[in-house]
C-alpha positions as a Markdown table, in Angstrom:
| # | Residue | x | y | z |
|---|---|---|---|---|
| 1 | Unk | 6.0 | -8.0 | -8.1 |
| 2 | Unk | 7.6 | -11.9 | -7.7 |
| 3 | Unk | 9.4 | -11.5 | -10.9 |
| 4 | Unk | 11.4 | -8.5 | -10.1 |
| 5 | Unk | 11.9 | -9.3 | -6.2 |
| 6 | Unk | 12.4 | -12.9 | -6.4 |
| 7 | Unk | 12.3 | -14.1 | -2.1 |
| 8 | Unk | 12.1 | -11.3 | -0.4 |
| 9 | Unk | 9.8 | -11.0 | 2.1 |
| 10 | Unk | 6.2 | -9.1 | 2.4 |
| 11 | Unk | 7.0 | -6.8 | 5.2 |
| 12 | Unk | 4.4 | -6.4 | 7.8 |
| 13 | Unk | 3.8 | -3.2 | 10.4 |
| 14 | Unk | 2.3 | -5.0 | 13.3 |
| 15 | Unk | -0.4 | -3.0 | 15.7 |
| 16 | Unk | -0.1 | -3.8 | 19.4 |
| 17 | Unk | -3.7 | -3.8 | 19.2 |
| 18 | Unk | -4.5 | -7.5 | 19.4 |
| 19 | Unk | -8.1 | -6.5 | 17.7 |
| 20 | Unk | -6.4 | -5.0 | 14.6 |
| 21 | Unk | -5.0 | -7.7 | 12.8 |
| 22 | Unk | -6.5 | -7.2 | 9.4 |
| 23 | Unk | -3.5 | -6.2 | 7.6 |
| 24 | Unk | -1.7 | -9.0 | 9.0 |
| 25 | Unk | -4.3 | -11.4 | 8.0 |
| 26 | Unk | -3.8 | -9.6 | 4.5 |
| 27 | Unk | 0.2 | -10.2 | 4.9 |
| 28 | Unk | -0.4 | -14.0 | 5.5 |
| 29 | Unk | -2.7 | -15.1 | 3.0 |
| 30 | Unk | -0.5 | -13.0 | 0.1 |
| 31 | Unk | 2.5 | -15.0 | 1.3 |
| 32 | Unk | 1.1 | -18.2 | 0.9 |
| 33 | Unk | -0.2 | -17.3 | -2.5 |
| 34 | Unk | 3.1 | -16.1 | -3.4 |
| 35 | Unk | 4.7 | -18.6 | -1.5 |
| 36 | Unk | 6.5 | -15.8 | -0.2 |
| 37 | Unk | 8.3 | -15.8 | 3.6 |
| 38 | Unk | 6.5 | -12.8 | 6.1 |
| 39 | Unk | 8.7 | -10.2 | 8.2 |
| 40 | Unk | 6.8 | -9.0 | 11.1 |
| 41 | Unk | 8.0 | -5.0 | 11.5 |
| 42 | Unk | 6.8 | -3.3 | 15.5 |
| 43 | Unk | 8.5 | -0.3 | 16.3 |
| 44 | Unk | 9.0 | 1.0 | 19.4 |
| 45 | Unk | 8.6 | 4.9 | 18.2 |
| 46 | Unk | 10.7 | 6.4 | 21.5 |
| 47 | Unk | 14.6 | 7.3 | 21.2 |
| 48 | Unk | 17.2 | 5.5 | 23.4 |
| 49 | Unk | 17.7 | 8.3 | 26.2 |
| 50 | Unk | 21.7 | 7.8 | 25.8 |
| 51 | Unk | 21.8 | 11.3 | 26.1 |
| 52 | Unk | 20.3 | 11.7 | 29.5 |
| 53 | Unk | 22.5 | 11.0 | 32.6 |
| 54 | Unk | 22.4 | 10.0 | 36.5 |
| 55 | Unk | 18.6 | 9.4 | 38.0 |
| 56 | Unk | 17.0 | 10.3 | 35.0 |
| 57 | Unk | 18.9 | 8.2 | 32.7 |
| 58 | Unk | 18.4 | 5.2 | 34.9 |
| 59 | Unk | 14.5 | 5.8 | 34.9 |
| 60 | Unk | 14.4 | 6.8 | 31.4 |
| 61 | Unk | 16.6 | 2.8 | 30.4 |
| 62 | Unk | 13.9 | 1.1 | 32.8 |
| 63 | Unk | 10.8 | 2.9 | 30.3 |
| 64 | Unk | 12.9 | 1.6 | 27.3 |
| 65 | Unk | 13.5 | -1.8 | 28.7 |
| 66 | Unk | 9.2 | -2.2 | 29.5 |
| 67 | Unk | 8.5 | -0.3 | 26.0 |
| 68 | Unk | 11.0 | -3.4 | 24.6 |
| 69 | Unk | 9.0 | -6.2 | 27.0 |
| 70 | Unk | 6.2 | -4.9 | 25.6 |
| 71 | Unk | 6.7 | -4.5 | 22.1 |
| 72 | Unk | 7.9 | -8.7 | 22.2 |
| 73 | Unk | 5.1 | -9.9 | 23.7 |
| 74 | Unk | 3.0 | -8.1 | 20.5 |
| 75 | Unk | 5.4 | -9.9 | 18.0 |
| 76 | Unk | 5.2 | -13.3 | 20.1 |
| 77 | Unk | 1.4 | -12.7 | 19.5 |
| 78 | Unk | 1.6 | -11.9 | 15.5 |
| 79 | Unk | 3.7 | -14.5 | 15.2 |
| 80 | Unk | 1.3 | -17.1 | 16.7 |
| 81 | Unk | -1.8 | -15.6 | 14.7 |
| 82 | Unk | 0.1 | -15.9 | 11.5 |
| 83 | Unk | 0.9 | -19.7 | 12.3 |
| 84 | Unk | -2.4 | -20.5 | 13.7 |
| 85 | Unk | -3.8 | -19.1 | 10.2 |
| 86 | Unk | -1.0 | -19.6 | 7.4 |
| 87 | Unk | 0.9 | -22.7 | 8.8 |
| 88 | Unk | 2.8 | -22.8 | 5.9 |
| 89 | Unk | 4.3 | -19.6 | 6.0 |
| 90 | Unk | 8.1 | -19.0 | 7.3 |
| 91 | Unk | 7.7 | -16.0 | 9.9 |
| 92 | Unk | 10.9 | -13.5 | 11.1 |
| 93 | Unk | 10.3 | -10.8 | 13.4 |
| 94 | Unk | 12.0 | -7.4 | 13.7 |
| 95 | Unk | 12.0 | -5.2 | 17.4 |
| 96 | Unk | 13.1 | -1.4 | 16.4 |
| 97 | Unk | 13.4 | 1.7 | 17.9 |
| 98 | Unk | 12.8 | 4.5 | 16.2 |
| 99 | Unk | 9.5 | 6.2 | 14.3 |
| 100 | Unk | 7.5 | 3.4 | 12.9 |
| 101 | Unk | 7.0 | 5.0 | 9.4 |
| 102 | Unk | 10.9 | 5.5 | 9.1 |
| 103 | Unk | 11.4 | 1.8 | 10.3 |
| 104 | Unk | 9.3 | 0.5 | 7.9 |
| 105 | Unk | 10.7 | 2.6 | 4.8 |
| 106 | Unk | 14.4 | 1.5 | 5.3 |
| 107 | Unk | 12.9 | -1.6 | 5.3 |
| 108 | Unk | 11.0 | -1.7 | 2.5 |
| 109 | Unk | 14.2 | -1.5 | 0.7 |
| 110 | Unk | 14.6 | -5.3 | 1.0 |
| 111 | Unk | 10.7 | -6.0 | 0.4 |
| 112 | Unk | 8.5 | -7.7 | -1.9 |
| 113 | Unk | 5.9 | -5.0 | -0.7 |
| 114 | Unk | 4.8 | -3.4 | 2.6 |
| 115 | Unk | 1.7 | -4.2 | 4.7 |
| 116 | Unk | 0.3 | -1.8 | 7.1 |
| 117 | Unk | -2.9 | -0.8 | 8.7 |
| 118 | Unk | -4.7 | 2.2 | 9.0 |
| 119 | Unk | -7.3 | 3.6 | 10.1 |
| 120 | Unk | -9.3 | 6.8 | 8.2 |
| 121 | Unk | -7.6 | 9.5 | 9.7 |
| 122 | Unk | -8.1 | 13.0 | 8.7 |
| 123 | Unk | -5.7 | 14.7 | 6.8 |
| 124 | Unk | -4.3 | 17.1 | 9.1 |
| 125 | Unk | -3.9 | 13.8 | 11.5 |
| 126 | Unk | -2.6 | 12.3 | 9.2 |
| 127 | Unk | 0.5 | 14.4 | 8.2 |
| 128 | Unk | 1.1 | 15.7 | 11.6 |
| 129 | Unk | 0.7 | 12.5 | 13.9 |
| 130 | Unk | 4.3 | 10.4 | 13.9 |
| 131 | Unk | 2.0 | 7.3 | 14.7 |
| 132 | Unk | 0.4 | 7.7 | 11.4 |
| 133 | Unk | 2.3 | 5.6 | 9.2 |
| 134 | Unk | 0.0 | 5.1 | 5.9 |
| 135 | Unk | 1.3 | 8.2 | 4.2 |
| 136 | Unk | 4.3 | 8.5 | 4.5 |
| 137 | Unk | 5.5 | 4.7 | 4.0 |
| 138 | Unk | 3.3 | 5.2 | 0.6 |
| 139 | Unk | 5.1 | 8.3 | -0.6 |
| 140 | Unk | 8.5 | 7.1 | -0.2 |
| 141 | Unk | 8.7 | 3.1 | -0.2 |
| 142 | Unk | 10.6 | 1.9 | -3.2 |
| 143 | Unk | 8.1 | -1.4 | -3.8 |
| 144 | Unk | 4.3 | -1.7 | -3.6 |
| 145 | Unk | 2.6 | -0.6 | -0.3 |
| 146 | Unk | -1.0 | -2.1 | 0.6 |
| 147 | Unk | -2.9 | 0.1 | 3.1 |
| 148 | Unk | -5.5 | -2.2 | 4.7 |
| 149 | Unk | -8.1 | -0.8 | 6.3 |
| 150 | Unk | -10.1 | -1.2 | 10.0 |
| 151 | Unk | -12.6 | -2.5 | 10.0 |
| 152 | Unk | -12.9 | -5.0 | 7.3 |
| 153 | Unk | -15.2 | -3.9 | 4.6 |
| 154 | Unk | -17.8 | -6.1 | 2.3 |
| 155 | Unk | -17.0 | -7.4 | -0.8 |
| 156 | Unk | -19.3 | -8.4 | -3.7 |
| 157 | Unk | -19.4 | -11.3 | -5.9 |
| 158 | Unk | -18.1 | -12.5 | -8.4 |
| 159 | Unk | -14.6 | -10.8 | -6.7 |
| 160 | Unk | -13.1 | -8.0 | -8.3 |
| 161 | Unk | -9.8 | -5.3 | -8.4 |
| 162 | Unk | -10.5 | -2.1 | -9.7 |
| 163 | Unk | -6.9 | 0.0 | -10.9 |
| 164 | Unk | -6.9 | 3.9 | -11.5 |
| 165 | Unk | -5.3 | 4.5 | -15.2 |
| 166 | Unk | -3.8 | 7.9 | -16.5 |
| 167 | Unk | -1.9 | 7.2 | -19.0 |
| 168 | Unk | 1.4 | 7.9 | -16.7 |
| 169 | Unk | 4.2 | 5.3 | -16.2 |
| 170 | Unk | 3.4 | 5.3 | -12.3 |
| 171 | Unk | -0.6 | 4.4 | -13.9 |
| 172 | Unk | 1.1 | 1.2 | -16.3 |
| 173 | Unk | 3.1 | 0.1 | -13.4 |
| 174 | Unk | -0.3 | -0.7 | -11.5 |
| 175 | Unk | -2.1 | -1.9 | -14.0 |
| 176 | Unk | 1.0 | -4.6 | -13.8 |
| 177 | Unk | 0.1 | -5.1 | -10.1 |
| 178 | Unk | -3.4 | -5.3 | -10.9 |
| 179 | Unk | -2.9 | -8.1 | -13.5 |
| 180 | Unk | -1.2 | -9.9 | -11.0 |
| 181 | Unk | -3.2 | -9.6 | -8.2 |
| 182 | Unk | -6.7 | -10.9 | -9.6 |
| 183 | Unk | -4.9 | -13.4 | -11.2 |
| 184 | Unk | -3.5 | -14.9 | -8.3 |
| 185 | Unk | -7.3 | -14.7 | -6.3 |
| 186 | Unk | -9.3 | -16.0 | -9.5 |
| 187 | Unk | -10.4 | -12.2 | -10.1 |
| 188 | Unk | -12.0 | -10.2 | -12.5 |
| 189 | Unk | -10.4 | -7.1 | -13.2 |
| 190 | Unk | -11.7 | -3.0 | -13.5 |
| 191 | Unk | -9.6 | -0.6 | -15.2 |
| 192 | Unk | -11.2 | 2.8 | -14.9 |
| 193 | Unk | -9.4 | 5.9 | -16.8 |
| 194 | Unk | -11.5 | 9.2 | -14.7 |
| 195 | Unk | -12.2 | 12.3 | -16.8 |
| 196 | Unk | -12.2 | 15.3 | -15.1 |
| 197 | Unk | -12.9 | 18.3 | -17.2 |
| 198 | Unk | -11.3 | 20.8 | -16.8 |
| 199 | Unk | -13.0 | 24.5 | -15.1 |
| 200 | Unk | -12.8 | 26.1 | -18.6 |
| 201 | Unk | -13.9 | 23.1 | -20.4 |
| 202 | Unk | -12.6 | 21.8 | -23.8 |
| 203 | Unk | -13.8 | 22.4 | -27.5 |
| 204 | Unk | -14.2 | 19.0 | -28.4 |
| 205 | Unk | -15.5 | 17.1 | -25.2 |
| 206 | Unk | -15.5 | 14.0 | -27.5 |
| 207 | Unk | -12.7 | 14.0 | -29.0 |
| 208 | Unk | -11.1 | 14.4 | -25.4 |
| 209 | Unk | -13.1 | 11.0 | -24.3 |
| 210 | Unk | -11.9 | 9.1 | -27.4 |
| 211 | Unk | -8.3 | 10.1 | -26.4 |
| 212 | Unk | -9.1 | 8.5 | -22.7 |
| 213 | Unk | -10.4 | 5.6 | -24.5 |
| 214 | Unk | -7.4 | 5.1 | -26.5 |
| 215 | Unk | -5.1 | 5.1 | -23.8 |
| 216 | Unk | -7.2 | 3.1 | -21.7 |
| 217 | Unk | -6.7 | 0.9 | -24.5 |
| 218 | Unk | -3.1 | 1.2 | -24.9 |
| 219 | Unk | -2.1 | 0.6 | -21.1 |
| 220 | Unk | -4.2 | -2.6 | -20.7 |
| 221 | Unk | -2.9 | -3.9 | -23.9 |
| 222 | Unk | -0.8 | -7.1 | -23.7 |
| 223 | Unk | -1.6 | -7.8 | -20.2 |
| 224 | Unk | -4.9 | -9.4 | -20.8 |
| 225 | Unk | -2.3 | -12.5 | -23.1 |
| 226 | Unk | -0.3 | -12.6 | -20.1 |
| 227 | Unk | -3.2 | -13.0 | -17.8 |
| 228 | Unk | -5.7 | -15.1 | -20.1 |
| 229 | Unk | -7.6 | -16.2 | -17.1 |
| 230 | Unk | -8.3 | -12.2 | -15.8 |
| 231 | Unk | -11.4 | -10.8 | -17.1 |
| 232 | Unk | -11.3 | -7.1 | -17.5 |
| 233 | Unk | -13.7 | -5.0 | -18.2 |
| 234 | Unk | -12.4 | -0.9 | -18.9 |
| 235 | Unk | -14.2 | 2.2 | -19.3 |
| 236 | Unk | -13.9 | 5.6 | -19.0 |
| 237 | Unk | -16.2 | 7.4 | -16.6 |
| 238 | Unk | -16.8 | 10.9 | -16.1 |
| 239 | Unk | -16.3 | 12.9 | -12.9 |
| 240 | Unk | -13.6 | 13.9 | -9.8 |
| 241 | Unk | -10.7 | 10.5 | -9.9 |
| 242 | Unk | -10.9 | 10.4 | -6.1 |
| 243 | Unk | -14.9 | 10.5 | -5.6 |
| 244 | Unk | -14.9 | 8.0 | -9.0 |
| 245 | Unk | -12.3 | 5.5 | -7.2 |
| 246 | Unk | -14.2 | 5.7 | -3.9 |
| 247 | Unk | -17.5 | 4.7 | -4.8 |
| 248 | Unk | -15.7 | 1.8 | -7.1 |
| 249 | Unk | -13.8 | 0.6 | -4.3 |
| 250 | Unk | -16.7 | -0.3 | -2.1 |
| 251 | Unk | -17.1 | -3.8 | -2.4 |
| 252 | Unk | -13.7 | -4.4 | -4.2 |
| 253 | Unk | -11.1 | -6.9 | -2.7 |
| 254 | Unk | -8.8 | -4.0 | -4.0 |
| 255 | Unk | -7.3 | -0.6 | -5.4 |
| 256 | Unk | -4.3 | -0.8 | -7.4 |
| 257 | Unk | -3.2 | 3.0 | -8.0 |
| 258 | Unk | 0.6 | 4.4 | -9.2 |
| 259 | Unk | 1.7 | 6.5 | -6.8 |
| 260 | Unk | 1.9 | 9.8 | -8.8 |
| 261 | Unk | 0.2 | 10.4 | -12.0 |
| 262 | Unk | -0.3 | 13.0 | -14.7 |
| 263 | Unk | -0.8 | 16.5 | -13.8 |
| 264 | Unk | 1.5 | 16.0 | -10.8 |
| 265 | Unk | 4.2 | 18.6 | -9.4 |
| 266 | Unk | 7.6 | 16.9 | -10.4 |
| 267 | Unk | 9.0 | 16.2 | -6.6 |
| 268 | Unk | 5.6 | 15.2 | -4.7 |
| 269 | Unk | 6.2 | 11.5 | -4.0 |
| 270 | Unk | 2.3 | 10.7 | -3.8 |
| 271 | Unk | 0.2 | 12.2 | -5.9 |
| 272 | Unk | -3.3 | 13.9 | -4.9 |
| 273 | Unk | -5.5 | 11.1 | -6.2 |
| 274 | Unk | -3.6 | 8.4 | -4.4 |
| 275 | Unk | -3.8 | 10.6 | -1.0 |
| 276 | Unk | -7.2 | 10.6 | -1.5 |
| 277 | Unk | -7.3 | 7.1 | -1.9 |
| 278 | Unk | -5.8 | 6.5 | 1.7 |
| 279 | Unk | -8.5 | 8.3 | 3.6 |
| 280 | Unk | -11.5 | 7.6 | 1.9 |
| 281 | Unk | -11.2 | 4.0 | 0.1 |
| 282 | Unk | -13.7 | 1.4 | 1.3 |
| 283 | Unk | -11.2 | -1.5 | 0.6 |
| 284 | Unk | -7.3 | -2.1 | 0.5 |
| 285 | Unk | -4.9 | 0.4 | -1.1 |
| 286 | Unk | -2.1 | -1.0 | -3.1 |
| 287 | Unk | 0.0 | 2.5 | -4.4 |
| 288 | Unk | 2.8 | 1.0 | -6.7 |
| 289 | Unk | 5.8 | 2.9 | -8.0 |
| 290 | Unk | 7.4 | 3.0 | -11.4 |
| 291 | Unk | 10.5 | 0.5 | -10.8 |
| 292 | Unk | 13.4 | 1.9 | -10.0 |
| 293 | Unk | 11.6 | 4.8 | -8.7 |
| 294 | Unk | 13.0 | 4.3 | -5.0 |
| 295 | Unk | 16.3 | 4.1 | -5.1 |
| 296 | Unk | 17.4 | 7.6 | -5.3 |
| 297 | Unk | 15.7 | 8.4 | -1.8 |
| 298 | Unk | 17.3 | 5.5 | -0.9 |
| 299 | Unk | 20.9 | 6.6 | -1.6 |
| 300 | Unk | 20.0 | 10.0 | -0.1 |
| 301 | Unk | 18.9 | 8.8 | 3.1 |
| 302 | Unk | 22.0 | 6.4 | 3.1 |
């Protein structure tokens, strides 16, 4: 992530929940490691009213001006937490209107990756409810989202990252992640390659395996000289990818997944497994894209 986006900032969705302040906590302590400067993102999530005229207009600009009060006293606040716990780190705030998910993807086009929160939601909540934010900033962000989860979840020791690996380019673009991120927390790394069977099985369940192993092998291959200090530990293990990654997760200080792998219809932006990671995960989410792999919804929203 640093050597491809130099400066720019971790970008931040901030909760006007003063409770919920993991993922900003999260944001803070990855900038100092990074030494990396923190763009606080609340959005208002209501449209202007210019279309409205006479008494109701009037009444409509005085709910817009409180909604804008309010939503500065909640970045006055972030902005003191993340001083009070990162001194260190150079803060800049952003005030939008407009649907939070959609503020935060246009921009994540000038990001070093995304921070939100979330809370489990259910899938049809989470798909249908514009506050929801997880999903949709996952599917179509152009850098590396991290999904943080409420409340905060216990992690074991000696700390640990487990990565989902498929062979895919979106799978060898999070193992990169992964690499990164135990190396800059002193981690040990798990790189877990899930065979599923299929319903009408194979001839040579085996030889299938061995095939996992190898590109198990393959993907993690380099990385370990470039991160000498990482110690990994890869296997592959039998059963369902998103019940497999769950149960991993639980006392993980992360999830590194790509965000669509084999198997995969061509134009879904997330894939299945990394859904599934975003409502059932025990620990933070990071879903990573192939480079480059942004752009294009970029230019078409542009």
């Amino acid at each position: 992530m640093s050597g491809a986006h130099g400066r720019e900032p971790i970008v931040v969705g901030v909760d006007p929940d003063p409770s919920k302040r993991l993922a900003l906590a999260w944001a803070a302590d990855e900038a100092e490691r990074r030494g990396l400067p923190v763009r606080l993102v609340h959005a208002q999530g209501v449209p202007t009213g210019g279309y409205r005229t006479g008494e109701a207009r009037a009444s409509w600009e005085e709910w817009n001006r409180t909604l804008h009060e309010a939503g500065a006293r909640t970045l006055e606040e972030a902005v003191a937490f993340v001083e009070s716990r990162r001194p260190t780190v150079e803060v800049s705030t952003v005030l939008a209107e407009g649907e939070p998910a959609w503020v935060l993807r246009e921009e994540a086009g000038n990001a070093s990756l995304v921070v939100v929160g979330s809370w489990h939601l259910s899938t049809r909540r989470e798909l249908f409810t514009s506050a929801s934010v997880a999903l949709p900033v996952s599917a179509h962000a152009p850098c590396p989202v991290v999904v943080v989860p409420e409340p905060e979840h216990v992690t074991e020791e000696p700390p640990y990252f487990v990565v989902g690996v498929d062979g895919s380019p979106h799978a060898a673009a999070a193992v990169d992640v992964a690499f990164e991120e135990a190396a800059l927390r002193g981690a040990a790394l798990r790189a877990l390659y899930v065979w599923h069977p299929p319903l009408l099985g194979v001839l040579d369940e085996e030889a299938a395996v061995q095939k996992c192993r190898r590109v198990l092998s393959e993907t993690v291959a380099g990385r370990t000289a470039r991160y000498p200090g990482v110690e990994l530990h890869h296997e592959v293990v039998h059963g369902h990818p998103v019940r497999v990654l769950t149960e991993a997760s639980e006392h993980a200080l992360g999830l590194v997944v790509g965000t669509r792998g084999h198997g995969g219809f061509s134009d879904m932006l997330l894939g299945s497994v990394s859904q599934g990671m975003l409502h059932h995960a025990h620990c933070p989410v990071i879903t990573v894209p192939v480079r480059g792999a942004g752009s294009g919804e970029r230019e078409r929203r542009t």
